[in-house]
C-alpha positions as CSV (number, residue, x, y, z in Angstrom):
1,X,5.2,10.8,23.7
2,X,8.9,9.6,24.0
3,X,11.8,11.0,22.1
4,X,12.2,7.9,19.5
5,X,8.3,8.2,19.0
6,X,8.5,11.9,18.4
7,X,11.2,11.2,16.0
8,X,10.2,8.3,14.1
9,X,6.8,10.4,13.2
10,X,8.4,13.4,12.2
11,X,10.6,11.4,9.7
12,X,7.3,9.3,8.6
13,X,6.4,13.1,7.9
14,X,9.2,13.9,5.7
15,X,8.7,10.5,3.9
16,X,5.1,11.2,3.3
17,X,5.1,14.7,2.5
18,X,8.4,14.1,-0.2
19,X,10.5,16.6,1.6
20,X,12.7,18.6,-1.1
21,X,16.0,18.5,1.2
22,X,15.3,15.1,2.1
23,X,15.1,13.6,-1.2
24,X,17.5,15.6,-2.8
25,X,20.1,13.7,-0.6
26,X,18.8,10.7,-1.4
27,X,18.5,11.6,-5.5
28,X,22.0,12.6,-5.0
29,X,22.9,9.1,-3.2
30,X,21.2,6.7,-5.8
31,X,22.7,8.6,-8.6
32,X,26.6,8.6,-7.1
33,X,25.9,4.5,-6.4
34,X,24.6,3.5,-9.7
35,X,27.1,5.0,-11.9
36,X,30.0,4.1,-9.5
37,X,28.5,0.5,-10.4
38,X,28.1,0.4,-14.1
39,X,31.7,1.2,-13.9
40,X,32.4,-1.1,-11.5
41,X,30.5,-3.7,-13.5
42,X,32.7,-2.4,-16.9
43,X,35.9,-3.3,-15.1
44,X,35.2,-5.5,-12.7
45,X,32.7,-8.2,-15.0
46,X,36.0,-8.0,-17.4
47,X,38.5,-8.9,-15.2
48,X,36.7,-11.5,-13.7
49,X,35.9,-13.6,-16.6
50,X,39.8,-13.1,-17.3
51,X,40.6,-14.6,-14.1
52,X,38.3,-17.3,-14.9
53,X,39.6,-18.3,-18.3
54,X,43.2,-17.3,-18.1
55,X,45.8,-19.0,-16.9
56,X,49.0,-17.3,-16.6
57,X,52.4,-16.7,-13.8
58,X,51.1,-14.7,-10.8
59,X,47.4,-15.4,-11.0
60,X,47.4,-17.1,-8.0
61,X,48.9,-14.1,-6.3
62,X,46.6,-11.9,-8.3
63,X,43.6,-13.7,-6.7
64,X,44.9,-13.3,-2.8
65,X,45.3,-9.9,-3.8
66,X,41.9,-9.2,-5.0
67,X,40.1,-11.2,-1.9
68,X,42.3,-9.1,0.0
69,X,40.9,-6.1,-1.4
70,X,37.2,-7.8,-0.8
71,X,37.6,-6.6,3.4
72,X,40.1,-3.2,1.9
73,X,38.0,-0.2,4.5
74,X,36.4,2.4,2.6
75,X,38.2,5.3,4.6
76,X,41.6,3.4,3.2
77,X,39.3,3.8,-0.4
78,X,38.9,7.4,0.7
79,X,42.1,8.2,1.4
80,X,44.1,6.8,-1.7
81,X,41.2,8.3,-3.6
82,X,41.8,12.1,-1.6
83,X,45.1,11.6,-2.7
84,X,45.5,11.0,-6.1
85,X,42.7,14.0,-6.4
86,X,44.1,16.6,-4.1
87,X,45.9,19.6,-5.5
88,X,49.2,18.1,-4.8
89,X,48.2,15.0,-6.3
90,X,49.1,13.3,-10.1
91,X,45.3,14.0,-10.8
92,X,45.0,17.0,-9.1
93,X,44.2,19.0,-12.5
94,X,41.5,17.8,-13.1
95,X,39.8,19.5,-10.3
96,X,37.1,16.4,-9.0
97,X,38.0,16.6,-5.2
98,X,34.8,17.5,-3.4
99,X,32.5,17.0,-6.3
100,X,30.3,14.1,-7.4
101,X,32.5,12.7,-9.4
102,X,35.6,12.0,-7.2
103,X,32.4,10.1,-4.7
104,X,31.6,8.0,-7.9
105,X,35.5,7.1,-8.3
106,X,35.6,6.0,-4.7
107,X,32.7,3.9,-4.9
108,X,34.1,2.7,-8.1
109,X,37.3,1.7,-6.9
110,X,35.4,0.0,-3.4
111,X,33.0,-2.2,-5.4
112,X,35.2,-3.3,-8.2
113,X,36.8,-6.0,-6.1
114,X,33.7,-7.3,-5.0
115,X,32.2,-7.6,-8.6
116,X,35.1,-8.7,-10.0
117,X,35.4,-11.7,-7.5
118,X,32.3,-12.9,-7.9
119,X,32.4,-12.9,-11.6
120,X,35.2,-15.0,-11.3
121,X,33.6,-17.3,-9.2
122,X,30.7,-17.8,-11.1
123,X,32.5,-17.9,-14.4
124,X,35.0,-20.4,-13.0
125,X,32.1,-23.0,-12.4
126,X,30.2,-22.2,-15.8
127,X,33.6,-22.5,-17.7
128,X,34.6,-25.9,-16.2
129,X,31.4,-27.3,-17.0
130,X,30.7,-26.2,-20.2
131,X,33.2,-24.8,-22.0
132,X,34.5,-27.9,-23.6
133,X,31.4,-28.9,-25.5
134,X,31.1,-24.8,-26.2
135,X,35.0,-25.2,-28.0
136,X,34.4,-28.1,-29.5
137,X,31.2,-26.6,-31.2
138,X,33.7,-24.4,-32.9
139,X,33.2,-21.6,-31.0
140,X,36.4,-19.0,-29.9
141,X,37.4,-18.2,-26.2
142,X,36.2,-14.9,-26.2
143,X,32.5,-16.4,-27.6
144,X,32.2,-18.6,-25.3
145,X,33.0,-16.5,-22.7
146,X,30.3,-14.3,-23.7
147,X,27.9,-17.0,-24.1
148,X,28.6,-18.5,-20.5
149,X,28.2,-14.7,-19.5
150,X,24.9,-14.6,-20.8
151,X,23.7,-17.8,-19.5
152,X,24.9,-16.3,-15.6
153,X,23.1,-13.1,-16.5
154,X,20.6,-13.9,-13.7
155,X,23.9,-14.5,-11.3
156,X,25.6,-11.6,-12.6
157,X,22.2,-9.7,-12.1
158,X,22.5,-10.7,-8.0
159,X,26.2,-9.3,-8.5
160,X,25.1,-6.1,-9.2
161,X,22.3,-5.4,-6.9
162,X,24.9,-7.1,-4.1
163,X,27.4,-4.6,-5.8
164,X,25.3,-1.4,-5.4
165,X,24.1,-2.2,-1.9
166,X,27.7,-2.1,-1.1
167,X,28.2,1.3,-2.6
168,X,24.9,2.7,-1.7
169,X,25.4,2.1,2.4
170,X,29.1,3.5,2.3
171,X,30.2,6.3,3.7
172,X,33.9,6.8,5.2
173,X,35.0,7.0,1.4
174,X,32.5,9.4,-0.1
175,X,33.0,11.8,3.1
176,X,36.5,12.0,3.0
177,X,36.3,12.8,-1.0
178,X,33.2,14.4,-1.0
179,X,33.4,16.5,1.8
180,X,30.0,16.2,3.0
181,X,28.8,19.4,1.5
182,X,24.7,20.2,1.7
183,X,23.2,20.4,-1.9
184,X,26.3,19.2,-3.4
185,X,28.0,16.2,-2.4
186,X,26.1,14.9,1.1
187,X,24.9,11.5,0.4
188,X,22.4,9.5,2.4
189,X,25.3,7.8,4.6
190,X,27.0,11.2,5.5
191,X,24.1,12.9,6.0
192,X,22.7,10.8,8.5
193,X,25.9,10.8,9.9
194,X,25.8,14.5,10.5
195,X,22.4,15.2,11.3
196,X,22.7,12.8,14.3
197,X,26.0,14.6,15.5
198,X,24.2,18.0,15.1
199,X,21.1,16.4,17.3
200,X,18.5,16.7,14.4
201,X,17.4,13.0,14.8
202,X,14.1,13.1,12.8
203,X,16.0,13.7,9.5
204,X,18.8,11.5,10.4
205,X,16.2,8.6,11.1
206,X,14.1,9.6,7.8
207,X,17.5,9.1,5.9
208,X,18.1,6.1,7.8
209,X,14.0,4.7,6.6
210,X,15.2,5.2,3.6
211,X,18.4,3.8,3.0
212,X,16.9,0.9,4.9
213,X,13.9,0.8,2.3
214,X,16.7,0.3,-0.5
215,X,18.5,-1.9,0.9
216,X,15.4,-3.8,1.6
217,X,14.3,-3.6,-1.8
218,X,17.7,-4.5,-3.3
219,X,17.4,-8.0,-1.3
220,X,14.3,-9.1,-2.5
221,X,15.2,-8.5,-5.5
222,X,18.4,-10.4,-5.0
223,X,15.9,-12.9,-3.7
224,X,13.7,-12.9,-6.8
225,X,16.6,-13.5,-9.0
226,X,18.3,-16.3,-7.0
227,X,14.4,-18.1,-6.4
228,X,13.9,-17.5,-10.6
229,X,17.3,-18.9,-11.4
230,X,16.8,-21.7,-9.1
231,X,12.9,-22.2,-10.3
232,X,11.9,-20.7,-13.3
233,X,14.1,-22.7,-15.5
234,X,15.7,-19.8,-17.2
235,X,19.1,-20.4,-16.6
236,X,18.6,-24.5,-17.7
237,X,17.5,-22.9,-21.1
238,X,20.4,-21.7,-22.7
239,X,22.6,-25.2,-22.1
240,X,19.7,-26.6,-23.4
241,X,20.0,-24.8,-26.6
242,X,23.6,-25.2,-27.0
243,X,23.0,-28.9,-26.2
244,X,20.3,-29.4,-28.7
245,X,22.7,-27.2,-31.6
246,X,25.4,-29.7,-30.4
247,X,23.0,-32.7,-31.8
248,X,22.1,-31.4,-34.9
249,X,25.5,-30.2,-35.5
């Protein structure tokens, strides 16, 4: 049996048999990624929607800024990140460098800019078409803007499964503020990282199954959303309601 064959079954091993180090990396992983995007979703869903609706002096540099920050490398992320956290640092109090936390503000700070610019986007076209008819209906700016946020739910939905696929398959970031350390802060990505430079290539290429089956998973279900938005007729149904409420009104 080759090498890659030998491999690829003893990492189908691991899989199967739910190996503890294995899967405590990968518990580790999911966990860092999804918080790093609810908070990326808090900041980053808000200041879209404000570069949607707002207009004000500077936005139009404030938007080549963020869709600079869209191709920003994560080891830049890393770095800023390693900085404002390191001992010398103005947050070096509070102690997060190598530790979950300082990964999940990395993450944060890397995924942001990709949430918040497609927020915008999508806002910017719901907004133009609709928000008129929402104004005139009596409705606020910040109520319609929550109402054209709820009608894009399925769209902001795909934002943050794109979002946490981001996050999820990074690594320079979380390594350089995380410091790669076994049972505390080595994530999928830097794990497979070092167990192929250490020559263990069965766990590296379990990791690497598994990341893959995420990422997998996250775009059919990107999928799912975009082919239910596009044929399920949910997203028709709430400008159908605040059509019909326009009538009777």
């Amino acid at each position: 049996m080759n090498p890659f064959a030998e491999s690829l079954q003893t990492a189908l091993t691991l899989i199967l048999q739910a190996d503890a180090a294995l899967f405590q990396v990968v518990g580790l992983s999911l966990g860092v990624s999804s918080t790093a995007c609810l908070l990326a979703a808090a900041f980053g869903v808000a200041a879209g929607c404000a570069l949607a609706i707002l207009r004000f002096p500077g936005r139009r540099a404030v938007l080549v800024v963020l869709n600079t920050l869209l191709a920003l490398p994560s080891v830049v992320v890393g770095l800023v990140v390693y900085l404002l956290l390191s001992r010398s640092g103005p947050l070096g109090s509070w102690g997060l460098l190598f530790t979950p936390a300082a990964m999940v503000v990395a993450q944060t700070v890397l995924v942001v800019p990709v949430v918040a610019a497609l927020t915008r986007e999508a806002m910017a076209a719901s907004w133009k078409a609709n928000s008129e008819q929402l104004r005139s209906l009596g409705a606020s700016r910040g109520a319609t803007a929550l109402l054209l946020l709820w009608d894009e739910r399925l769209t902001m939905l795909t934002v943050l499964l794109a979002a946490f696929g981001r996050a999820v398959s990074e690594v320079g970031a979380v390594m350089i503020v995380g410091g790669n350390i076994a049972g505390h802060t080595r994530v999928m990505t830097t794990a497979i990282a070092l167990e192929t430079s250490k020559g263990d290539l069965p766990q590296a290429l379990a990791l690497g199954l598994v990341l893959l089956g995420v990422v997998l998973v996250l775009n059919a279900l990107i999928a799912a959303v975009r082919w239910h938005s596009t044929h399920g007729g949910d997203s028709a149904a709430p400008k159908t309601a605040i059509a019909s409420g326009g009538a009777h009104g």
